[in-house]
N, C-alpha and C positions, 0 to 999 in steps of 0.2 A: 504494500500500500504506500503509495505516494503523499506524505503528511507535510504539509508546511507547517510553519512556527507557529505556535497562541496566537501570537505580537500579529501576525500577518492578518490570521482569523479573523482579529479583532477589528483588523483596522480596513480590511475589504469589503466593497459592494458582494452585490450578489447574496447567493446562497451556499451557506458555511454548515460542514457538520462537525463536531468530533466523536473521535470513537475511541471505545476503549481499547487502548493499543496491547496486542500479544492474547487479546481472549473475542472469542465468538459472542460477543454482547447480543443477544435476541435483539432487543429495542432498537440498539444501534444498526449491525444488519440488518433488520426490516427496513426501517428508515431508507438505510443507502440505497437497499434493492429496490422498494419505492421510487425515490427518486430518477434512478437508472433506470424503470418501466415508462415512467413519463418522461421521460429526455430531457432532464435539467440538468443544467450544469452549475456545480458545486465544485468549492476546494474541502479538504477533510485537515484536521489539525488533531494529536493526540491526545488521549487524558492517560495519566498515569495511575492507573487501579489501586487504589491504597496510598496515592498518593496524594501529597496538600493542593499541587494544582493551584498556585495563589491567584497565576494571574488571570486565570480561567475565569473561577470563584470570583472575584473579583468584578470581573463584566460580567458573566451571566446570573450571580446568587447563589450560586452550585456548585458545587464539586462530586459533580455525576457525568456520566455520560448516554447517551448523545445531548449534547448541546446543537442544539439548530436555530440559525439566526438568518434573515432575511434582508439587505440593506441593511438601512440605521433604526430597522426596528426589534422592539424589545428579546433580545436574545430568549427561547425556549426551550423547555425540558421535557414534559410531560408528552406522555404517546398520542393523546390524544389533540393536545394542542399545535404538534410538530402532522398529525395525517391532517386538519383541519387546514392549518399551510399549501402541505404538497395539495389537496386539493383546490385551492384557491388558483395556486398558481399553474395551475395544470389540470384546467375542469375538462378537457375532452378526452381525458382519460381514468376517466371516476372510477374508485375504489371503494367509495360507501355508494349503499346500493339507495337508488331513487327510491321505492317503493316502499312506501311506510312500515309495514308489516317486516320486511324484511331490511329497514331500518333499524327497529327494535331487535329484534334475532342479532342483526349483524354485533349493536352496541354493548349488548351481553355478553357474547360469543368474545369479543374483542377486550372487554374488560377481565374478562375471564383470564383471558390469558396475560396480556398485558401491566392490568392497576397492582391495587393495593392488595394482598392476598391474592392475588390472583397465580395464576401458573408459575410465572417466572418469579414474581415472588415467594413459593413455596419451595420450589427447588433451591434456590438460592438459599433460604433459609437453611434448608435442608445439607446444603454442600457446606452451609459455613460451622455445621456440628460437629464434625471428627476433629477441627480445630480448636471452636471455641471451649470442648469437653476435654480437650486434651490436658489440661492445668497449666499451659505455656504456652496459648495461641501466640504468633506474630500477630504484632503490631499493626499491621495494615490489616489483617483478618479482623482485629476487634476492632478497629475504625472502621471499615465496612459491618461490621455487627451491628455497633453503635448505632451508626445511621439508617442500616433500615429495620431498626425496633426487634433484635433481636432477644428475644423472651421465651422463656420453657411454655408458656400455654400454646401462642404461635406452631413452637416448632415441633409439639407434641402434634398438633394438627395438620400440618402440613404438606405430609404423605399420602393421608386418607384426603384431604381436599385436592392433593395430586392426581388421586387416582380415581376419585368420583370425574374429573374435568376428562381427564383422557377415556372413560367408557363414553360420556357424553359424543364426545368428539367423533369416537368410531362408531356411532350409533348414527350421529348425524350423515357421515360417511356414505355408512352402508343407506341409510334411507336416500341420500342424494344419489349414489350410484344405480338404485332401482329406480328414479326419474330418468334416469340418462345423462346426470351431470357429474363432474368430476371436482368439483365448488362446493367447500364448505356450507356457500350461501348462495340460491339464485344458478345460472346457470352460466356464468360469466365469473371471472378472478375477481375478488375483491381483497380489503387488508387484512382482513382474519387468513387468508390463506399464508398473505406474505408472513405473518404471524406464528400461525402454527410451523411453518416449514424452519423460519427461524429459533422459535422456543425449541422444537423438537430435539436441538442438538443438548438439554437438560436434560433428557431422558437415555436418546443414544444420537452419540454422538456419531457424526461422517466420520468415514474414514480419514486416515492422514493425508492421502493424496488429494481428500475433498475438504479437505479443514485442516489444513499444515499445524497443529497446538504445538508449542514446542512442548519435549519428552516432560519438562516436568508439573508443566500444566494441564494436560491432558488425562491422568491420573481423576483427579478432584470431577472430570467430566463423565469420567467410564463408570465411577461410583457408585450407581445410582440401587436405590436397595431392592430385593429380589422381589418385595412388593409390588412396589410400582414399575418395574422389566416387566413383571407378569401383567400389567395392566395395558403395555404398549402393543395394541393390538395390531399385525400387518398393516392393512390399510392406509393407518396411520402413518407407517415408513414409506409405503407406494405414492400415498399422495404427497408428503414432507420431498422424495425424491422429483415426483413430476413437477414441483413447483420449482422447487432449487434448477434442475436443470431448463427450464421455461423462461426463468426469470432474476435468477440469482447469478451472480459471477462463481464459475468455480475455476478452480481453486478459492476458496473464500476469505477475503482480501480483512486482516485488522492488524 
Protein backbone atom coordinates (compact mmCIF):
# COMPACT_ATOMS: atom_id res chain seq x y z
CA UNK A 1 0.00 0.00 0.00
CA UNK A 2 1.03 3.23 -1.09
CA UNK A 3 0.75 5.78 2.21
CA UNK A 4 1.64 9.30 2.38
CA UNK A 5 2.45 11.32 5.45
CA UNK A 6 -0.59 12.45 8.28
CA UNK A 7 1.01 16.17 7.42
CA UNK A 8 0.14 15.47 3.72
CA UNK A 9 -3.41 13.95 4.63
CA UNK A 10 -4.20 16.77 6.53
CA UNK A 11 -3.27 19.20 4.49
CA UNK A 12 -4.83 17.85 0.96
CA UNK A 13 -8.08 18.57 -1.07
CA UNK A 14 -9.99 15.80 -2.16
CA UNK A 15 -10.65 12.41 -0.45
CA UNK A 16 -8.39 11.03 2.27
CA UNK A 17 -8.51 7.61 4.15
CA UNK A 18 -6.21 6.02 6.75
CA UNK A 19 -5.86 2.65 7.53
CA UNK A 20 -4.70 0.68 9.86
CA UNK A 21 -1.28 -0.09 8.72
CA UNK A 22 0.08 -4.03 8.90
CA UNK A 23 -3.74 -5.41 9.80
CA UNK A 24 -6.92 -6.36 7.61
CA UNK A 25 -9.19 -3.57 9.45
CA UNK A 26 -12.82 -4.62 8.28
CA UNK A 27 -14.07 -0.81 8.44
CA UNK A 28 -11.06 0.40 6.91
CA UNK A 29 -11.13 -2.27 3.83
CA UNK A 30 -14.69 -1.84 3.29
CA UNK A 31 -14.30 1.75 3.10
CA UNK A 32 -11.35 1.54 0.53
CA UNK A 33 -13.01 -1.30 -1.54
CA UNK A 34 -16.04 1.14 -1.57
CA UNK A 35 -14.45 3.79 -2.76
CA UNK A 36 -12.51 1.68 -5.55
CA UNK A 37 -16.23 0.33 -6.61
CA UNK A 38 -17.26 3.83 -7.26
CA UNK A 39 -14.10 5.29 -8.84
CA UNK A 40 -12.91 7.85 -6.57
CA UNK A 41 -9.94 8.98 -6.05
CA UNK A 42 -8.38 9.15 -2.61
CA UNK A 43 -4.72 9.27 -1.08
CA UNK A 44 -4.48 6.68 2.06
CA UNK A 45 -2.13 7.95 5.15
CA UNK A 46 -1.35 5.27 8.03
CA UNK A 47 -2.52 4.83 11.67
CA UNK A 48 -0.37 3.20 13.87
CA UNK A 49 -2.42 0.26 15.94
CA UNK A 50 -1.68 0.88 19.46
CA UNK A 51 -0.30 3.65 18.66
CA UNK A 52 -0.65 7.65 20.15
CA UNK A 53 -1.05 8.87 16.42
CA UNK A 54 -0.90 12.61 17.96
CA UNK A 55 -1.19 14.38 14.96
CA UNK A 56 -3.98 12.31 13.57
CA UNK A 57 -5.99 12.70 16.88
CA UNK A 58 -5.28 15.94 16.77
CA UNK A 59 -7.22 16.91 13.36
CA UNK A 60 -9.62 14.29 13.25
CA UNK A 61 -10.61 13.66 17.40
CA UNK A 62 -9.60 10.01 17.18
CA UNK A 63 -7.12 7.87 17.22
CA UNK A 64 -8.90 5.02 15.29
CA UNK A 65 -9.00 4.02 12.17
CA UNK A 66 -10.34 4.80 9.15
CA UNK A 67 -10.27 8.32 9.22
CA UNK A 68 -12.12 9.77 6.10
CA UNK A 69 -12.07 13.31 5.20
CA UNK A 70 -13.58 15.13 2.21
CA UNK A 71 -11.96 18.71 1.24
CA UNK A 72 -11.94 21.09 4.24
CA UNK A 73 -14.76 19.28 5.63
CA UNK A 74 -15.00 17.95 9.16
CA UNK A 75 -12.77 14.82 9.05
CA UNK A 76 -14.97 11.29 9.84
CA UNK A 77 -14.91 8.17 11.60
CA UNK A 78 -18.00 6.24 12.11
CA UNK A 79 -19.10 3.50 9.39
CA UNK A 80 -21.92 4.98 8.84
CA UNK A 81 -21.06 8.59 8.56
CA UNK A 82 -17.99 7.64 6.02
CA UNK A 83 -20.85 5.14 3.45
CA UNK A 84 -23.22 8.39 3.84
CA UNK A 85 -20.19 10.30 2.11
CA UNK A 86 -19.12 7.79 -0.54
CA UNK A 87 -22.66 7.86 -1.37
CA UNK A 88 -23.03 11.60 -1.66
CA UNK A 89 -20.21 11.73 -3.71
CA UNK A 90 -20.83 8.82 -6.00
CA UNK A 91 -24.81 8.43 -6.19
CA UNK A 92 -24.87 6.51 -9.43
CA UNK A 93 -23.59 3.87 -7.89
CA UNK A 94 -25.69 3.36 -4.71
CA UNK A 95 -24.82 0.97 -2.20
CA UNK A 96 -27.83 1.52 0.34
CA UNK A 97 -30.61 0.01 -1.31
CA UNK A 98 -33.78 2.73 -2.44
CA UNK A 99 -36.54 0.66 -1.29
CA UNK A 100 -37.63 1.22 2.09
CA UNK A 101 -38.22 -2.19 3.30
CA UNK A 102 -35.06 -3.07 2.29
CA UNK A 103 -33.72 0.14 3.70
CA UNK A 104 -34.41 -1.13 7.11
CA UNK A 105 -33.19 -4.98 6.56
CA UNK A 106 -30.04 -3.35 4.93
CA UNK A 107 -29.46 -0.72 8.34
CA UNK A 108 -29.76 -3.68 10.64
CA UNK A 109 -27.90 -6.19 8.79
CA UNK A 110 -25.12 -3.21 8.59
CA UNK A 111 -25.07 -2.23 12.06
CA UNK A 112 -24.88 -5.71 12.95
CA UNK A 113 -21.86 -6.16 11.66
CA UNK A 114 -20.25 -2.81 11.78
CA UNK A 115 -21.54 -0.50 15.31
CA UNK A 116 -21.21 -0.90 18.66
CA UNK A 117 -21.40 -4.62 19.77
CA UNK A 118 -21.90 -5.57 16.63
CA UNK A 119 -19.66 -8.28 14.62
CA UNK A 120 -16.57 -6.74 14.53
CA UNK A 121 -16.97 -5.51 17.79
CA UNK A 122 -17.35 -8.82 19.23
CA UNK A 123 -14.53 -10.47 17.72
CA UNK A 124 -12.29 -7.83 18.44
CA UNK A 125 -13.38 -8.06 21.99
CA UNK A 126 -12.81 -11.57 21.75
CA UNK A 127 -9.20 -11.41 20.18
CA UNK A 128 -8.07 -8.95 22.80
CA UNK A 129 -8.62 -11.84 25.80
CA UNK A 130 -5.73 -14.28 25.56
CA UNK A 131 -3.92 -10.89 26.19
CA UNK A 132 -5.79 -8.96 28.38
CA UNK A 133 -6.16 -12.45 30.63
CA UNK A 134 -2.78 -13.11 30.35
CA UNK A 135 -1.42 -10.91 33.75
CA UNK A 136 1.08 -8.99 31.32
CA UNK A 137 -0.93 -7.60 28.22
CA UNK A 138 1.23 -5.14 26.08
CA UNK A 139 0.76 -1.91 26.27
CA UNK A 140 -0.89 -1.11 23.10
CA UNK A 141 -3.32 -4.22 23.64
CA UNK A 142 -4.62 -2.52 26.93
CA UNK A 143 -4.81 0.92 25.10
CA UNK A 144 -6.80 -0.65 22.50
CA UNK A 145 -9.00 -2.49 25.55
CA UNK A 146 -9.31 0.72 27.04
CA UNK A 147 -10.89 2.39 24.33
CA UNK A 148 -13.32 0.11 23.20
CA UNK A 149 -14.81 -0.65 26.70
CA UNK A 150 -13.32 -3.65 27.30
CA UNK A 151 -15.22 -5.56 30.31
CA UNK A 152 -15.95 -9.25 31.52
CA UNK A 153 -19.85 -8.87 30.93
CA UNK A 154 -19.20 -7.76 27.08
CA UNK A 155 -16.64 -10.25 26.48
CA UNK A 156 -18.41 -13.09 28.30
CA UNK A 157 -21.17 -12.24 25.54
CA UNK A 158 -19.40 -11.88 22.63
CA UNK A 159 -19.16 -15.25 21.04
CA UNK A 160 -22.71 -16.37 21.55
CA UNK A 161 -23.60 -12.65 19.91
CA UNK A 162 -20.92 -13.83 17.23
CA UNK A 163 -22.55 -16.67 16.42
CA UNK A 164 -26.24 -15.81 16.64
CA UNK A 165 -25.14 -12.91 13.60
CA UNK A 166 -23.36 -15.54 11.55
CA UNK A 167 -26.47 -18.35 11.60
CA UNK A 168 -28.49 -15.18 10.78
CA UNK A 169 -26.39 -14.32 7.86
CA UNK A 170 -26.27 -17.96 6.32
CA UNK A 171 -29.96 -18.10 6.63
CA UNK A 172 -30.28 -14.90 4.99
CA UNK A 173 -27.83 -16.41 2.35
CA UNK A 174 -29.43 -19.42 1.66
CA UNK A 175 -33.12 -17.61 1.40
CA UNK A 176 -31.46 -15.03 -1.07
CA UNK A 177 -29.86 -17.90 -3.10
CA UNK A 178 -33.48 -19.75 -3.41
CA UNK A 179 -34.78 -16.19 -5.07
CA UNK A 180 -31.93 -16.23 -7.55
CA UNK A 181 -29.78 -13.69 -5.81
CA UNK A 182 -26.33 -13.99 -4.61
CA UNK A 183 -26.89 -10.37 -2.35
CA UNK A 184 -27.13 -10.34 1.20
CA UNK A 185 -29.96 -7.67 0.26
CA UNK A 186 -32.07 -7.06 -2.87
CA UNK A 187 -30.62 -8.41 -5.93
CA UNK A 188 -27.87 -6.01 -6.73
CA UNK A 189 -24.38 -5.45 -4.34
CA UNK A 190 -24.83 -3.28 -1.72
CA UNK A 191 -22.46 -2.32 1.67
CA UNK A 192 -23.55 -5.09 3.82
CA UNK A 193 -21.94 -7.38 1.27
CA UNK A 194 -18.63 -5.09 1.11
CA UNK A 195 -19.00 -5.69 4.95
CA UNK A 196 -19.54 -9.05 5.53
CA UNK A 197 -16.63 -10.01 2.85
CA UNK A 198 -14.43 -7.76 4.96
CA UNK A 199 -15.40 -8.76 8.64
CA UNK A 200 -15.37 -12.31 7.58
CA UNK A 201 -11.47 -12.21 7.62
CA UNK A 202 -12.41 -12.26 12.08
CA UNK A 203 -13.62 -15.50 11.74
CA UNK A 204 -11.23 -17.03 8.86
CA UNK A 205 -9.13 -15.60 7.72
CA UNK A 206 -7.80 -15.48 3.57
CA UNK A 207 -5.15 -17.00 2.92
CA UNK A 208 -1.41 -15.56 2.94
CA UNK A 209 -1.36 -15.16 -0.76
CA UNK A 210 -4.99 -13.37 -0.37
CA UNK A 211 -4.13 -11.35 2.98
CA UNK A 212 -0.04 -11.19 3.13
CA UNK A 213 -0.43 -10.76 7.68
CA UNK A 214 2.88 -10.63 8.51
CA UNK A 215 3.91 -14.22 10.53
CA UNK A 216 3.23 -12.67 13.75
CA UNK A 217 0.15 -11.01 13.37
CA UNK A 218 -1.66 -13.44 11.79
CA UNK A 219 -1.77 -15.82 14.76
CA UNK A 220 -4.33 -13.41 16.99
CA UNK A 221 -6.57 -13.98 13.27
CA UNK A 222 -6.42 -17.81 12.88
CA UNK A 223 -7.71 -18.00 16.73
CA UNK A 224 -10.96 -17.97 16.58
CA UNK A 225 -12.73 -20.50 19.04
CA UNK A 226 -14.06 -23.86 17.80
CA UNK A 227 -17.53 -22.40 18.72
CA UNK A 228 -17.81 -19.84 16.41
CA UNK A 229 -15.54 -22.02 13.38
CA UNK A 230 -18.48 -24.26 13.88
CA UNK A 231 -20.96 -21.54 13.33
CA UNK A 232 -19.06 -20.36 9.91
CA UNK A 233 -21.24 -21.80 7.67
CA UNK A 234 -19.98 -22.59 3.70
CA UNK A 235 -21.99 -20.19 2.08
CA UNK A 236 -20.77 -17.61 4.09
CA UNK A 237 -16.93 -18.25 2.79
CA UNK A 238 -18.57 -18.72 -1.09
CA UNK A 239 -20.13 -15.51 -0.86
CA UNK A 240 -17.05 -13.60 1.45
CA UNK A 241 -14.99 -15.14 -1.67
CA UNK A 242 -17.27 -13.92 -4.69
CA UNK A 243 -17.33 -10.52 -3.24
CA UNK A 244 -13.44 -10.09 -2.49
CA UNK A 245 -12.61 -11.30 -5.98
CA UNK A 246 -15.62 -8.85 -7.70
CA UNK A 247 -14.69 -6.09 -5.80
CA UNK A 248 -11.91 -6.14 -3.56
CA UNK A 249 -8.12 -5.75 -4.58
CA UNK A 250 -6.22 -8.97 -3.91
CA UNK A 251 -3.77 -9.28 -2.69
CA UNK A 252 -5.31 -7.06 0.06
CA UNK A 253 -3.51 -3.90 0.27
CA UNK A 254 -2.82 -2.30 4.46
Amino acid sequence: MEYVDISQVIKADGLRITLVQGFPSPWAQAAKAMMEYKSLDYIAGPHQPGGENAELAAWSGVNSGPVVAWNDEQPINRWDDILFLLERLAPEKLLIPEAAAERVQFFGLAHEMCGELGFGWNRRLDMFRPAMESGEPPAGIVSMGNKYGYNQSDVALANPRTIALLELLAARLEAQRDKGSNYLIGDQVTAVDFYWAAFSNMVVIQPPEECPLDAAIRPMFENTPPDVAAAVAPILIEHRDQIMRAYFRIPMEF
